[in-house]
Structure formats: structure tokens, C-alpha cells
C-alpha positions in Angstrom: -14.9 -3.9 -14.5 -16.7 -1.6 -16.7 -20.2 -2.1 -17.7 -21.1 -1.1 -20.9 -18.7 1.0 -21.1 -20.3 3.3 -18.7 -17.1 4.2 -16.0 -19.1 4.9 -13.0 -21.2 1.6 -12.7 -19.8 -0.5 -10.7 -19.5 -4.7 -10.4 -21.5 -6.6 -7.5 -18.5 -8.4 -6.1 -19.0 -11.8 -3.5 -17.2 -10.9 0.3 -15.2 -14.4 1.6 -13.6 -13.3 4.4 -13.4 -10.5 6.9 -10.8 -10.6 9.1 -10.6 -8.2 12.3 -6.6 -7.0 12.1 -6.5 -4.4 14.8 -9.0 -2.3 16.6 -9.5 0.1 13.6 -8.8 -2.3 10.6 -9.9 -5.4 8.7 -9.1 -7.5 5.7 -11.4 -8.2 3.1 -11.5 -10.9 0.7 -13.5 -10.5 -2.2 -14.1 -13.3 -4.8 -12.6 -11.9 -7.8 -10.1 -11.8 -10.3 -9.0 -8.7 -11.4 -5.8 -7.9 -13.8 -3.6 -5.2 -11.9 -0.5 -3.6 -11.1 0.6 -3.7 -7.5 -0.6 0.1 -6.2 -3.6 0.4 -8.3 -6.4 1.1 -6.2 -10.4 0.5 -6.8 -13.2 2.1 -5.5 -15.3 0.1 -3.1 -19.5 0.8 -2.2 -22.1 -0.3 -0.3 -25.3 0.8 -1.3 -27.5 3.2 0.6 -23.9 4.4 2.1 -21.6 6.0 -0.4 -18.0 4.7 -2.3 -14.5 4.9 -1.0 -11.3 4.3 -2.8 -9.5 1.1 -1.3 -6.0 -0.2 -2.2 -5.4 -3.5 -3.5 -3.1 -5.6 -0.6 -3.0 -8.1 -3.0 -2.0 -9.3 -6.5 -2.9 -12.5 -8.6 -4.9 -15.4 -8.0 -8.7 -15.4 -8.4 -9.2 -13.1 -4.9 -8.9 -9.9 -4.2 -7.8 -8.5 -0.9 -8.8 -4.9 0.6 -7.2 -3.8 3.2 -9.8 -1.0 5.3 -9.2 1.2 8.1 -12.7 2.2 10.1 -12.8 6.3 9.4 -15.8 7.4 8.1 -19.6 5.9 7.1 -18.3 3.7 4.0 -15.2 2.1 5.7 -18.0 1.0 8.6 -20.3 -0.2 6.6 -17.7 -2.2 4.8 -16.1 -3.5 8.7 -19.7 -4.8 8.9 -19.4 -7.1 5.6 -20.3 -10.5 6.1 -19.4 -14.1 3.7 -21.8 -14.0 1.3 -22.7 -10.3 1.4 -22.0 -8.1 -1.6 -20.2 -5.0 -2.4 -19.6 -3.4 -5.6 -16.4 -2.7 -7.1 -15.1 -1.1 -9.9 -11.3 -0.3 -11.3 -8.2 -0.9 -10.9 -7.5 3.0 -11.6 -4.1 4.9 -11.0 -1.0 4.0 -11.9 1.1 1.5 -9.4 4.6 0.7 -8.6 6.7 0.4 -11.9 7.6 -3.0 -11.1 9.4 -3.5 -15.0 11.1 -0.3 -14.7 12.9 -1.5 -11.6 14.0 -5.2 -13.0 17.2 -6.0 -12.0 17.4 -3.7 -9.0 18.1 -4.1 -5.6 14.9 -3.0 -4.1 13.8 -1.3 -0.7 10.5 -1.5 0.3 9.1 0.7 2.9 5.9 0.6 4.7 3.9 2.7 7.7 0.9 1.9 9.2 -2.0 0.7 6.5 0.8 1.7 4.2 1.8 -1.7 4.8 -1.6 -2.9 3.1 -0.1 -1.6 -0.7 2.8 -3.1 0.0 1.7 -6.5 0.4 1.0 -6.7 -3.0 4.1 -5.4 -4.2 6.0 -8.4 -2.0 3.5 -10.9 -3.2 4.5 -9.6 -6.9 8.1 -10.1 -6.2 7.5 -13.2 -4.4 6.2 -14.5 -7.7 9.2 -13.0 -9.9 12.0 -13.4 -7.9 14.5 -14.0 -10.4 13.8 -10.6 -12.0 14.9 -8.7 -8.9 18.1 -8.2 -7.1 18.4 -8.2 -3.4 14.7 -7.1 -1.3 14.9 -5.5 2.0 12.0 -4.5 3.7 10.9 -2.1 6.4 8.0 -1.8 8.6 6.6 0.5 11.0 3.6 0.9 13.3 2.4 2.7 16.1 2.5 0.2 18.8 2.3 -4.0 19.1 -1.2 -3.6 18.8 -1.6 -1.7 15.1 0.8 -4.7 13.8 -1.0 -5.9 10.3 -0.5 -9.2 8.7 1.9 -10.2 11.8 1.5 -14.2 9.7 2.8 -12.7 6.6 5.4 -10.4 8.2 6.7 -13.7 9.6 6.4 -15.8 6.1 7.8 -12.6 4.3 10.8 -13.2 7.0 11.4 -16.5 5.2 12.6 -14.8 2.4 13.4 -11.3 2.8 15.4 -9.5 5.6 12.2 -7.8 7.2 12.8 -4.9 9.9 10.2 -3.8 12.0 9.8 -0.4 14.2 7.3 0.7 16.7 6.3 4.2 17.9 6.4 2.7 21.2 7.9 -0.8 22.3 6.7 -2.1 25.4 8.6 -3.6 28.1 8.3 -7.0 27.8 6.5 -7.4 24.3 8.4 -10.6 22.8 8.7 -8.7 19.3 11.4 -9.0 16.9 11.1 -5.1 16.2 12.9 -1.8 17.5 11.6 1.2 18.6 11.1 4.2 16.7 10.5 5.5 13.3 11.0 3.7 9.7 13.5 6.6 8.9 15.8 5.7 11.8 15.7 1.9 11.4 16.6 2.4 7.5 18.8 5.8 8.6 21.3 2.6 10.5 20.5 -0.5 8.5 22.9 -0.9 5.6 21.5 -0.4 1.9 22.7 -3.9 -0.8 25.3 -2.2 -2.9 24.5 -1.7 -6.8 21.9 0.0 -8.3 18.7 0.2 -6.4 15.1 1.1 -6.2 13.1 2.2 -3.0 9.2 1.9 -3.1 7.5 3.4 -0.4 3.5 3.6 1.5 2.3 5.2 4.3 2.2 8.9 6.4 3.8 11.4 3.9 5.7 12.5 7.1 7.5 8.8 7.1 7.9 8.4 3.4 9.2 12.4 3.6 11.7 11.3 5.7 12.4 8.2 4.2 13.2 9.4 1.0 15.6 12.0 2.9 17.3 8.8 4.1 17.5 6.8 0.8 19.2 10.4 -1.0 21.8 10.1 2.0 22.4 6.9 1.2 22.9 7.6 -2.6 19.3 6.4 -4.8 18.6 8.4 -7.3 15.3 10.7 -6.7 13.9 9.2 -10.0 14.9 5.8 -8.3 12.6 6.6 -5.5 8.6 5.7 -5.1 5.9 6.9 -3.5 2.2 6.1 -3.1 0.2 9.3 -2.5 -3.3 9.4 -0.6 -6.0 11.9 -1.4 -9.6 12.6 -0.8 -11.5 11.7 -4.4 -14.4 10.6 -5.9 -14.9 10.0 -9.5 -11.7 8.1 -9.8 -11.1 9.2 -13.9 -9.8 12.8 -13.6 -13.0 14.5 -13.1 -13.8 15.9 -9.8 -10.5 17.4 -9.0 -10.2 16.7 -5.8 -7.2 14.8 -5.3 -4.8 17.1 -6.9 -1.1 17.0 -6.4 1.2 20.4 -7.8 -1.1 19.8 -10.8 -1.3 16.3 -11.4 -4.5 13.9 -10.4 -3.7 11.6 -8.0 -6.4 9.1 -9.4 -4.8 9.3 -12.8 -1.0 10.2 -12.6 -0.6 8.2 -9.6 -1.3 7.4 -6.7 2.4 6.1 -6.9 4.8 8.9 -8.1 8.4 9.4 -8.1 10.0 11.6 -5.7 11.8 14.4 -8.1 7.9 15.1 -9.0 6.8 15.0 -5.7 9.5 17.2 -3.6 8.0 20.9 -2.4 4.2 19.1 -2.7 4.5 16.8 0.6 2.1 17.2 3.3 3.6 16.4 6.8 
């Protein structure tokens, strides 16, 4: 994705799809085929409007999919894509789930909110090595009904997972196979697969706080436990400083890190 070398000049990438998920958030579909690790990140501009750093909410094939909440000027700009517009990419960067370090494990995967986004790829990478993993339980939480993401892949993920859903706030009457309240408290009473496991976590650093609290209870290993870290930045490559984490770049070191590293340095 680098031209001439030259890390800061970007790719003019094809848009295929924009999908309207929720009120706040869309799906993008870009037409390209990048080599990655499920967590990486890229960052995403639209000229005349400025660059964000997106997760990747996929992995493999010869598309890329973006997952964008509407919070500021670039993730507008990048709601407004059309087909055939262009954006320009470049990336991956960070480091991503350590999906060989955890072969043979039992794994827990837990998501919150556009957490869920990262996540995707990281079941989609399982999906595709299933025989390298042990047994995959996966959690997912959202506000309410209507911030649900991906509710056609939660169901095809159901096909081969156990899948548990929470909401903030569960409606009377919503038809919904989910319970109410937090990711904590639906893993907190859902039994863990015995043997040695792996929990990768995505979302609020309040949930995945508490979730790793949960997943110690239950007996993982802090150096067993991952998380994916969010933080303002711009250059990507170590260089503005602005997405520091007790020392460490968050563009560089992570954005996934394992919880021993992270404990005393959580927001929330």
C-alpha cells in the first residue's frame, strides 16, 4: 500500500457497497485485496476532508470491509461514499490478534458495540481455519435492538458457534434471541469450554475492563487475554505520539495488547 516507499501516500481504492447498519453506522466495501492480520487497522481519506483510522471487519478475499461510525467530518464524508466513488487507503498498520499464538485453544471472543466490527474478521479467520482451533464461544453486546450490527452474520455465525447476545436495554416484546444487560454479566453466568483457552476482546474499555475481570475469575491466564485498544492518532508509524498507552504506541505496539501490559492503563 506504499508508494514509492513514501509511508504517508496513500492508495485510491474503488467503494462497492455502502450499507446503512444503524442510525450512526455503515459498512463499506472497498474493492481491494489487502494481506492482513485480523485487528490491523488502515487509515482511510477523503480528500478536501482529512484521514481517519478504520478497522478492518474483514479478512481474505479480494474485498475489504470497513466498518464506520458517523463522529466527526471524515467518518461523514465517508457515510456519504457512493459505488464507484474513491477513497484512499493506506496500511494495514498495528499489530492484530495473535491468531498462531492461540492455535489449539479454546477461544472466547468478545465484542461491544462497533467492537463487534474487529471481530468480524477474527471469526471470518477462524471460520476459514477451523481445524486449528478448539472450541469458539462468542459474545455480543449492544446498546439496544436498534445498534444491532451484522444481525445476517450474527445469525450465520450461529450456525457454527454458540453466539450470546446482550442489550443495554431489551424491549418488551422485541423477538430477539438476546438477554439483557452487559457482556460481563452474560459471560460472568455462561460456562467457559474446559482446557486451555484464549479470550480476544473489542469494544468500550469499560466492557473489555470488566470482561477481562470475568475471564481471571474464571481462570485464563492475563497473558491469555486480548485486547484491542482505540486512540486518537494520525501518522499511523509511531510519529505523532498521540495514541500513547503507559508508553507504548498504540499504532505500532498494538492496537491489540495483552492484558498483563494493559492493567493500571484502562480508561473507563
Amino acid at each position: 500500500m506504499r508508494v514509492d516507499g513514501n509511508p504517508y501516500v496513500p492508495t485510491p481504492v474503488r467503494v462497492l457497497d455502502n450499507v446503512r447498519e444503524t442510525p450512526e453506522n455503515i459498512t463499506l466495501t472497498l474493492a481491494l485485496r489487502l494481506v492482513h492480520e485480523p485487528g490491523q487497522f488502515v487509515q482511510v481519506s477523503v480528500l478536501g476532508v482529512g484521514e481517519a483510522p478504520i478497522s478492518i471487519a474483514s479478512w481474505g478475499g479480494d474485498t475489504v470491509t470497513l466498518h464506520i461510525r458517523e463522529v466527526g467530518n471524515v467518518t461523514r464524508a465517508l457515510a456519504g461514499c457512493r459505488p464507484g466513488d474513491s477513497v484512499f487507503v493506506r496500511g494495514p498498520y498495528g499489530n492484530g490478534f495473535p491468531m498462531a499464538d492461540v492455535w489449539g485453544h479454546n477461544l472466547v471472543l468478545a465484542g461491544g458495540g462497533c467492537g463487534v466490527a474487529s471481530l468480524k474478521g477474527v471469526i471470518e479467520y477462524v471460520h476459514r481455519h477451523r481445524d486449528e482451533y478448539g472450541d469458539v464461544t462468542i459474545f455480543l453486546g449492544f446498546r439496544s435492538a436498534q445498534d444491532l450490527i451484522f444481525p445476517d452474520r450474527v445469525e450465520h455465525w450461529r450456525t457454527h458457534f454458540p453466539v450470546y447476545v446482550s442489550l443495554d436495554t431489551l424491549r418488551e416484546g422485541q423477538c430477539l434471541d438476546a438477554s439483557e444487560g452487559f457482556v460481563s454479566d452474560l459471560m460472568r453466568r455462561t460456562d467457559i469450554p474446559p482446557g486451555e483457552s484464549a479470550a480476544l476482546l473489542c469494544g468500550p474499555p469499560v466492557m473489555m475492563r470488566l470482561a477481562a475481570q470475568v475471564l481471571e475469575d474464571k481462570g485464563l491466564e492475563d497473558s491469555h487475554i486480548c485486547l484491542s485498544m482505540e486512540r486518537l492518532m494520525y501518522c499511523a508509524i509511531g510519529q505523532c505520539c498521540h495514541c500513547m498507552i503507559g508508553g507504548k504506541f498504540t499504532c505500532l505496539d498494538g492496537p491489540v495488547f495483552r492484558w498483563d501490559a494493559l492493567k493500571g492503563h484502562m480508561d473507563g
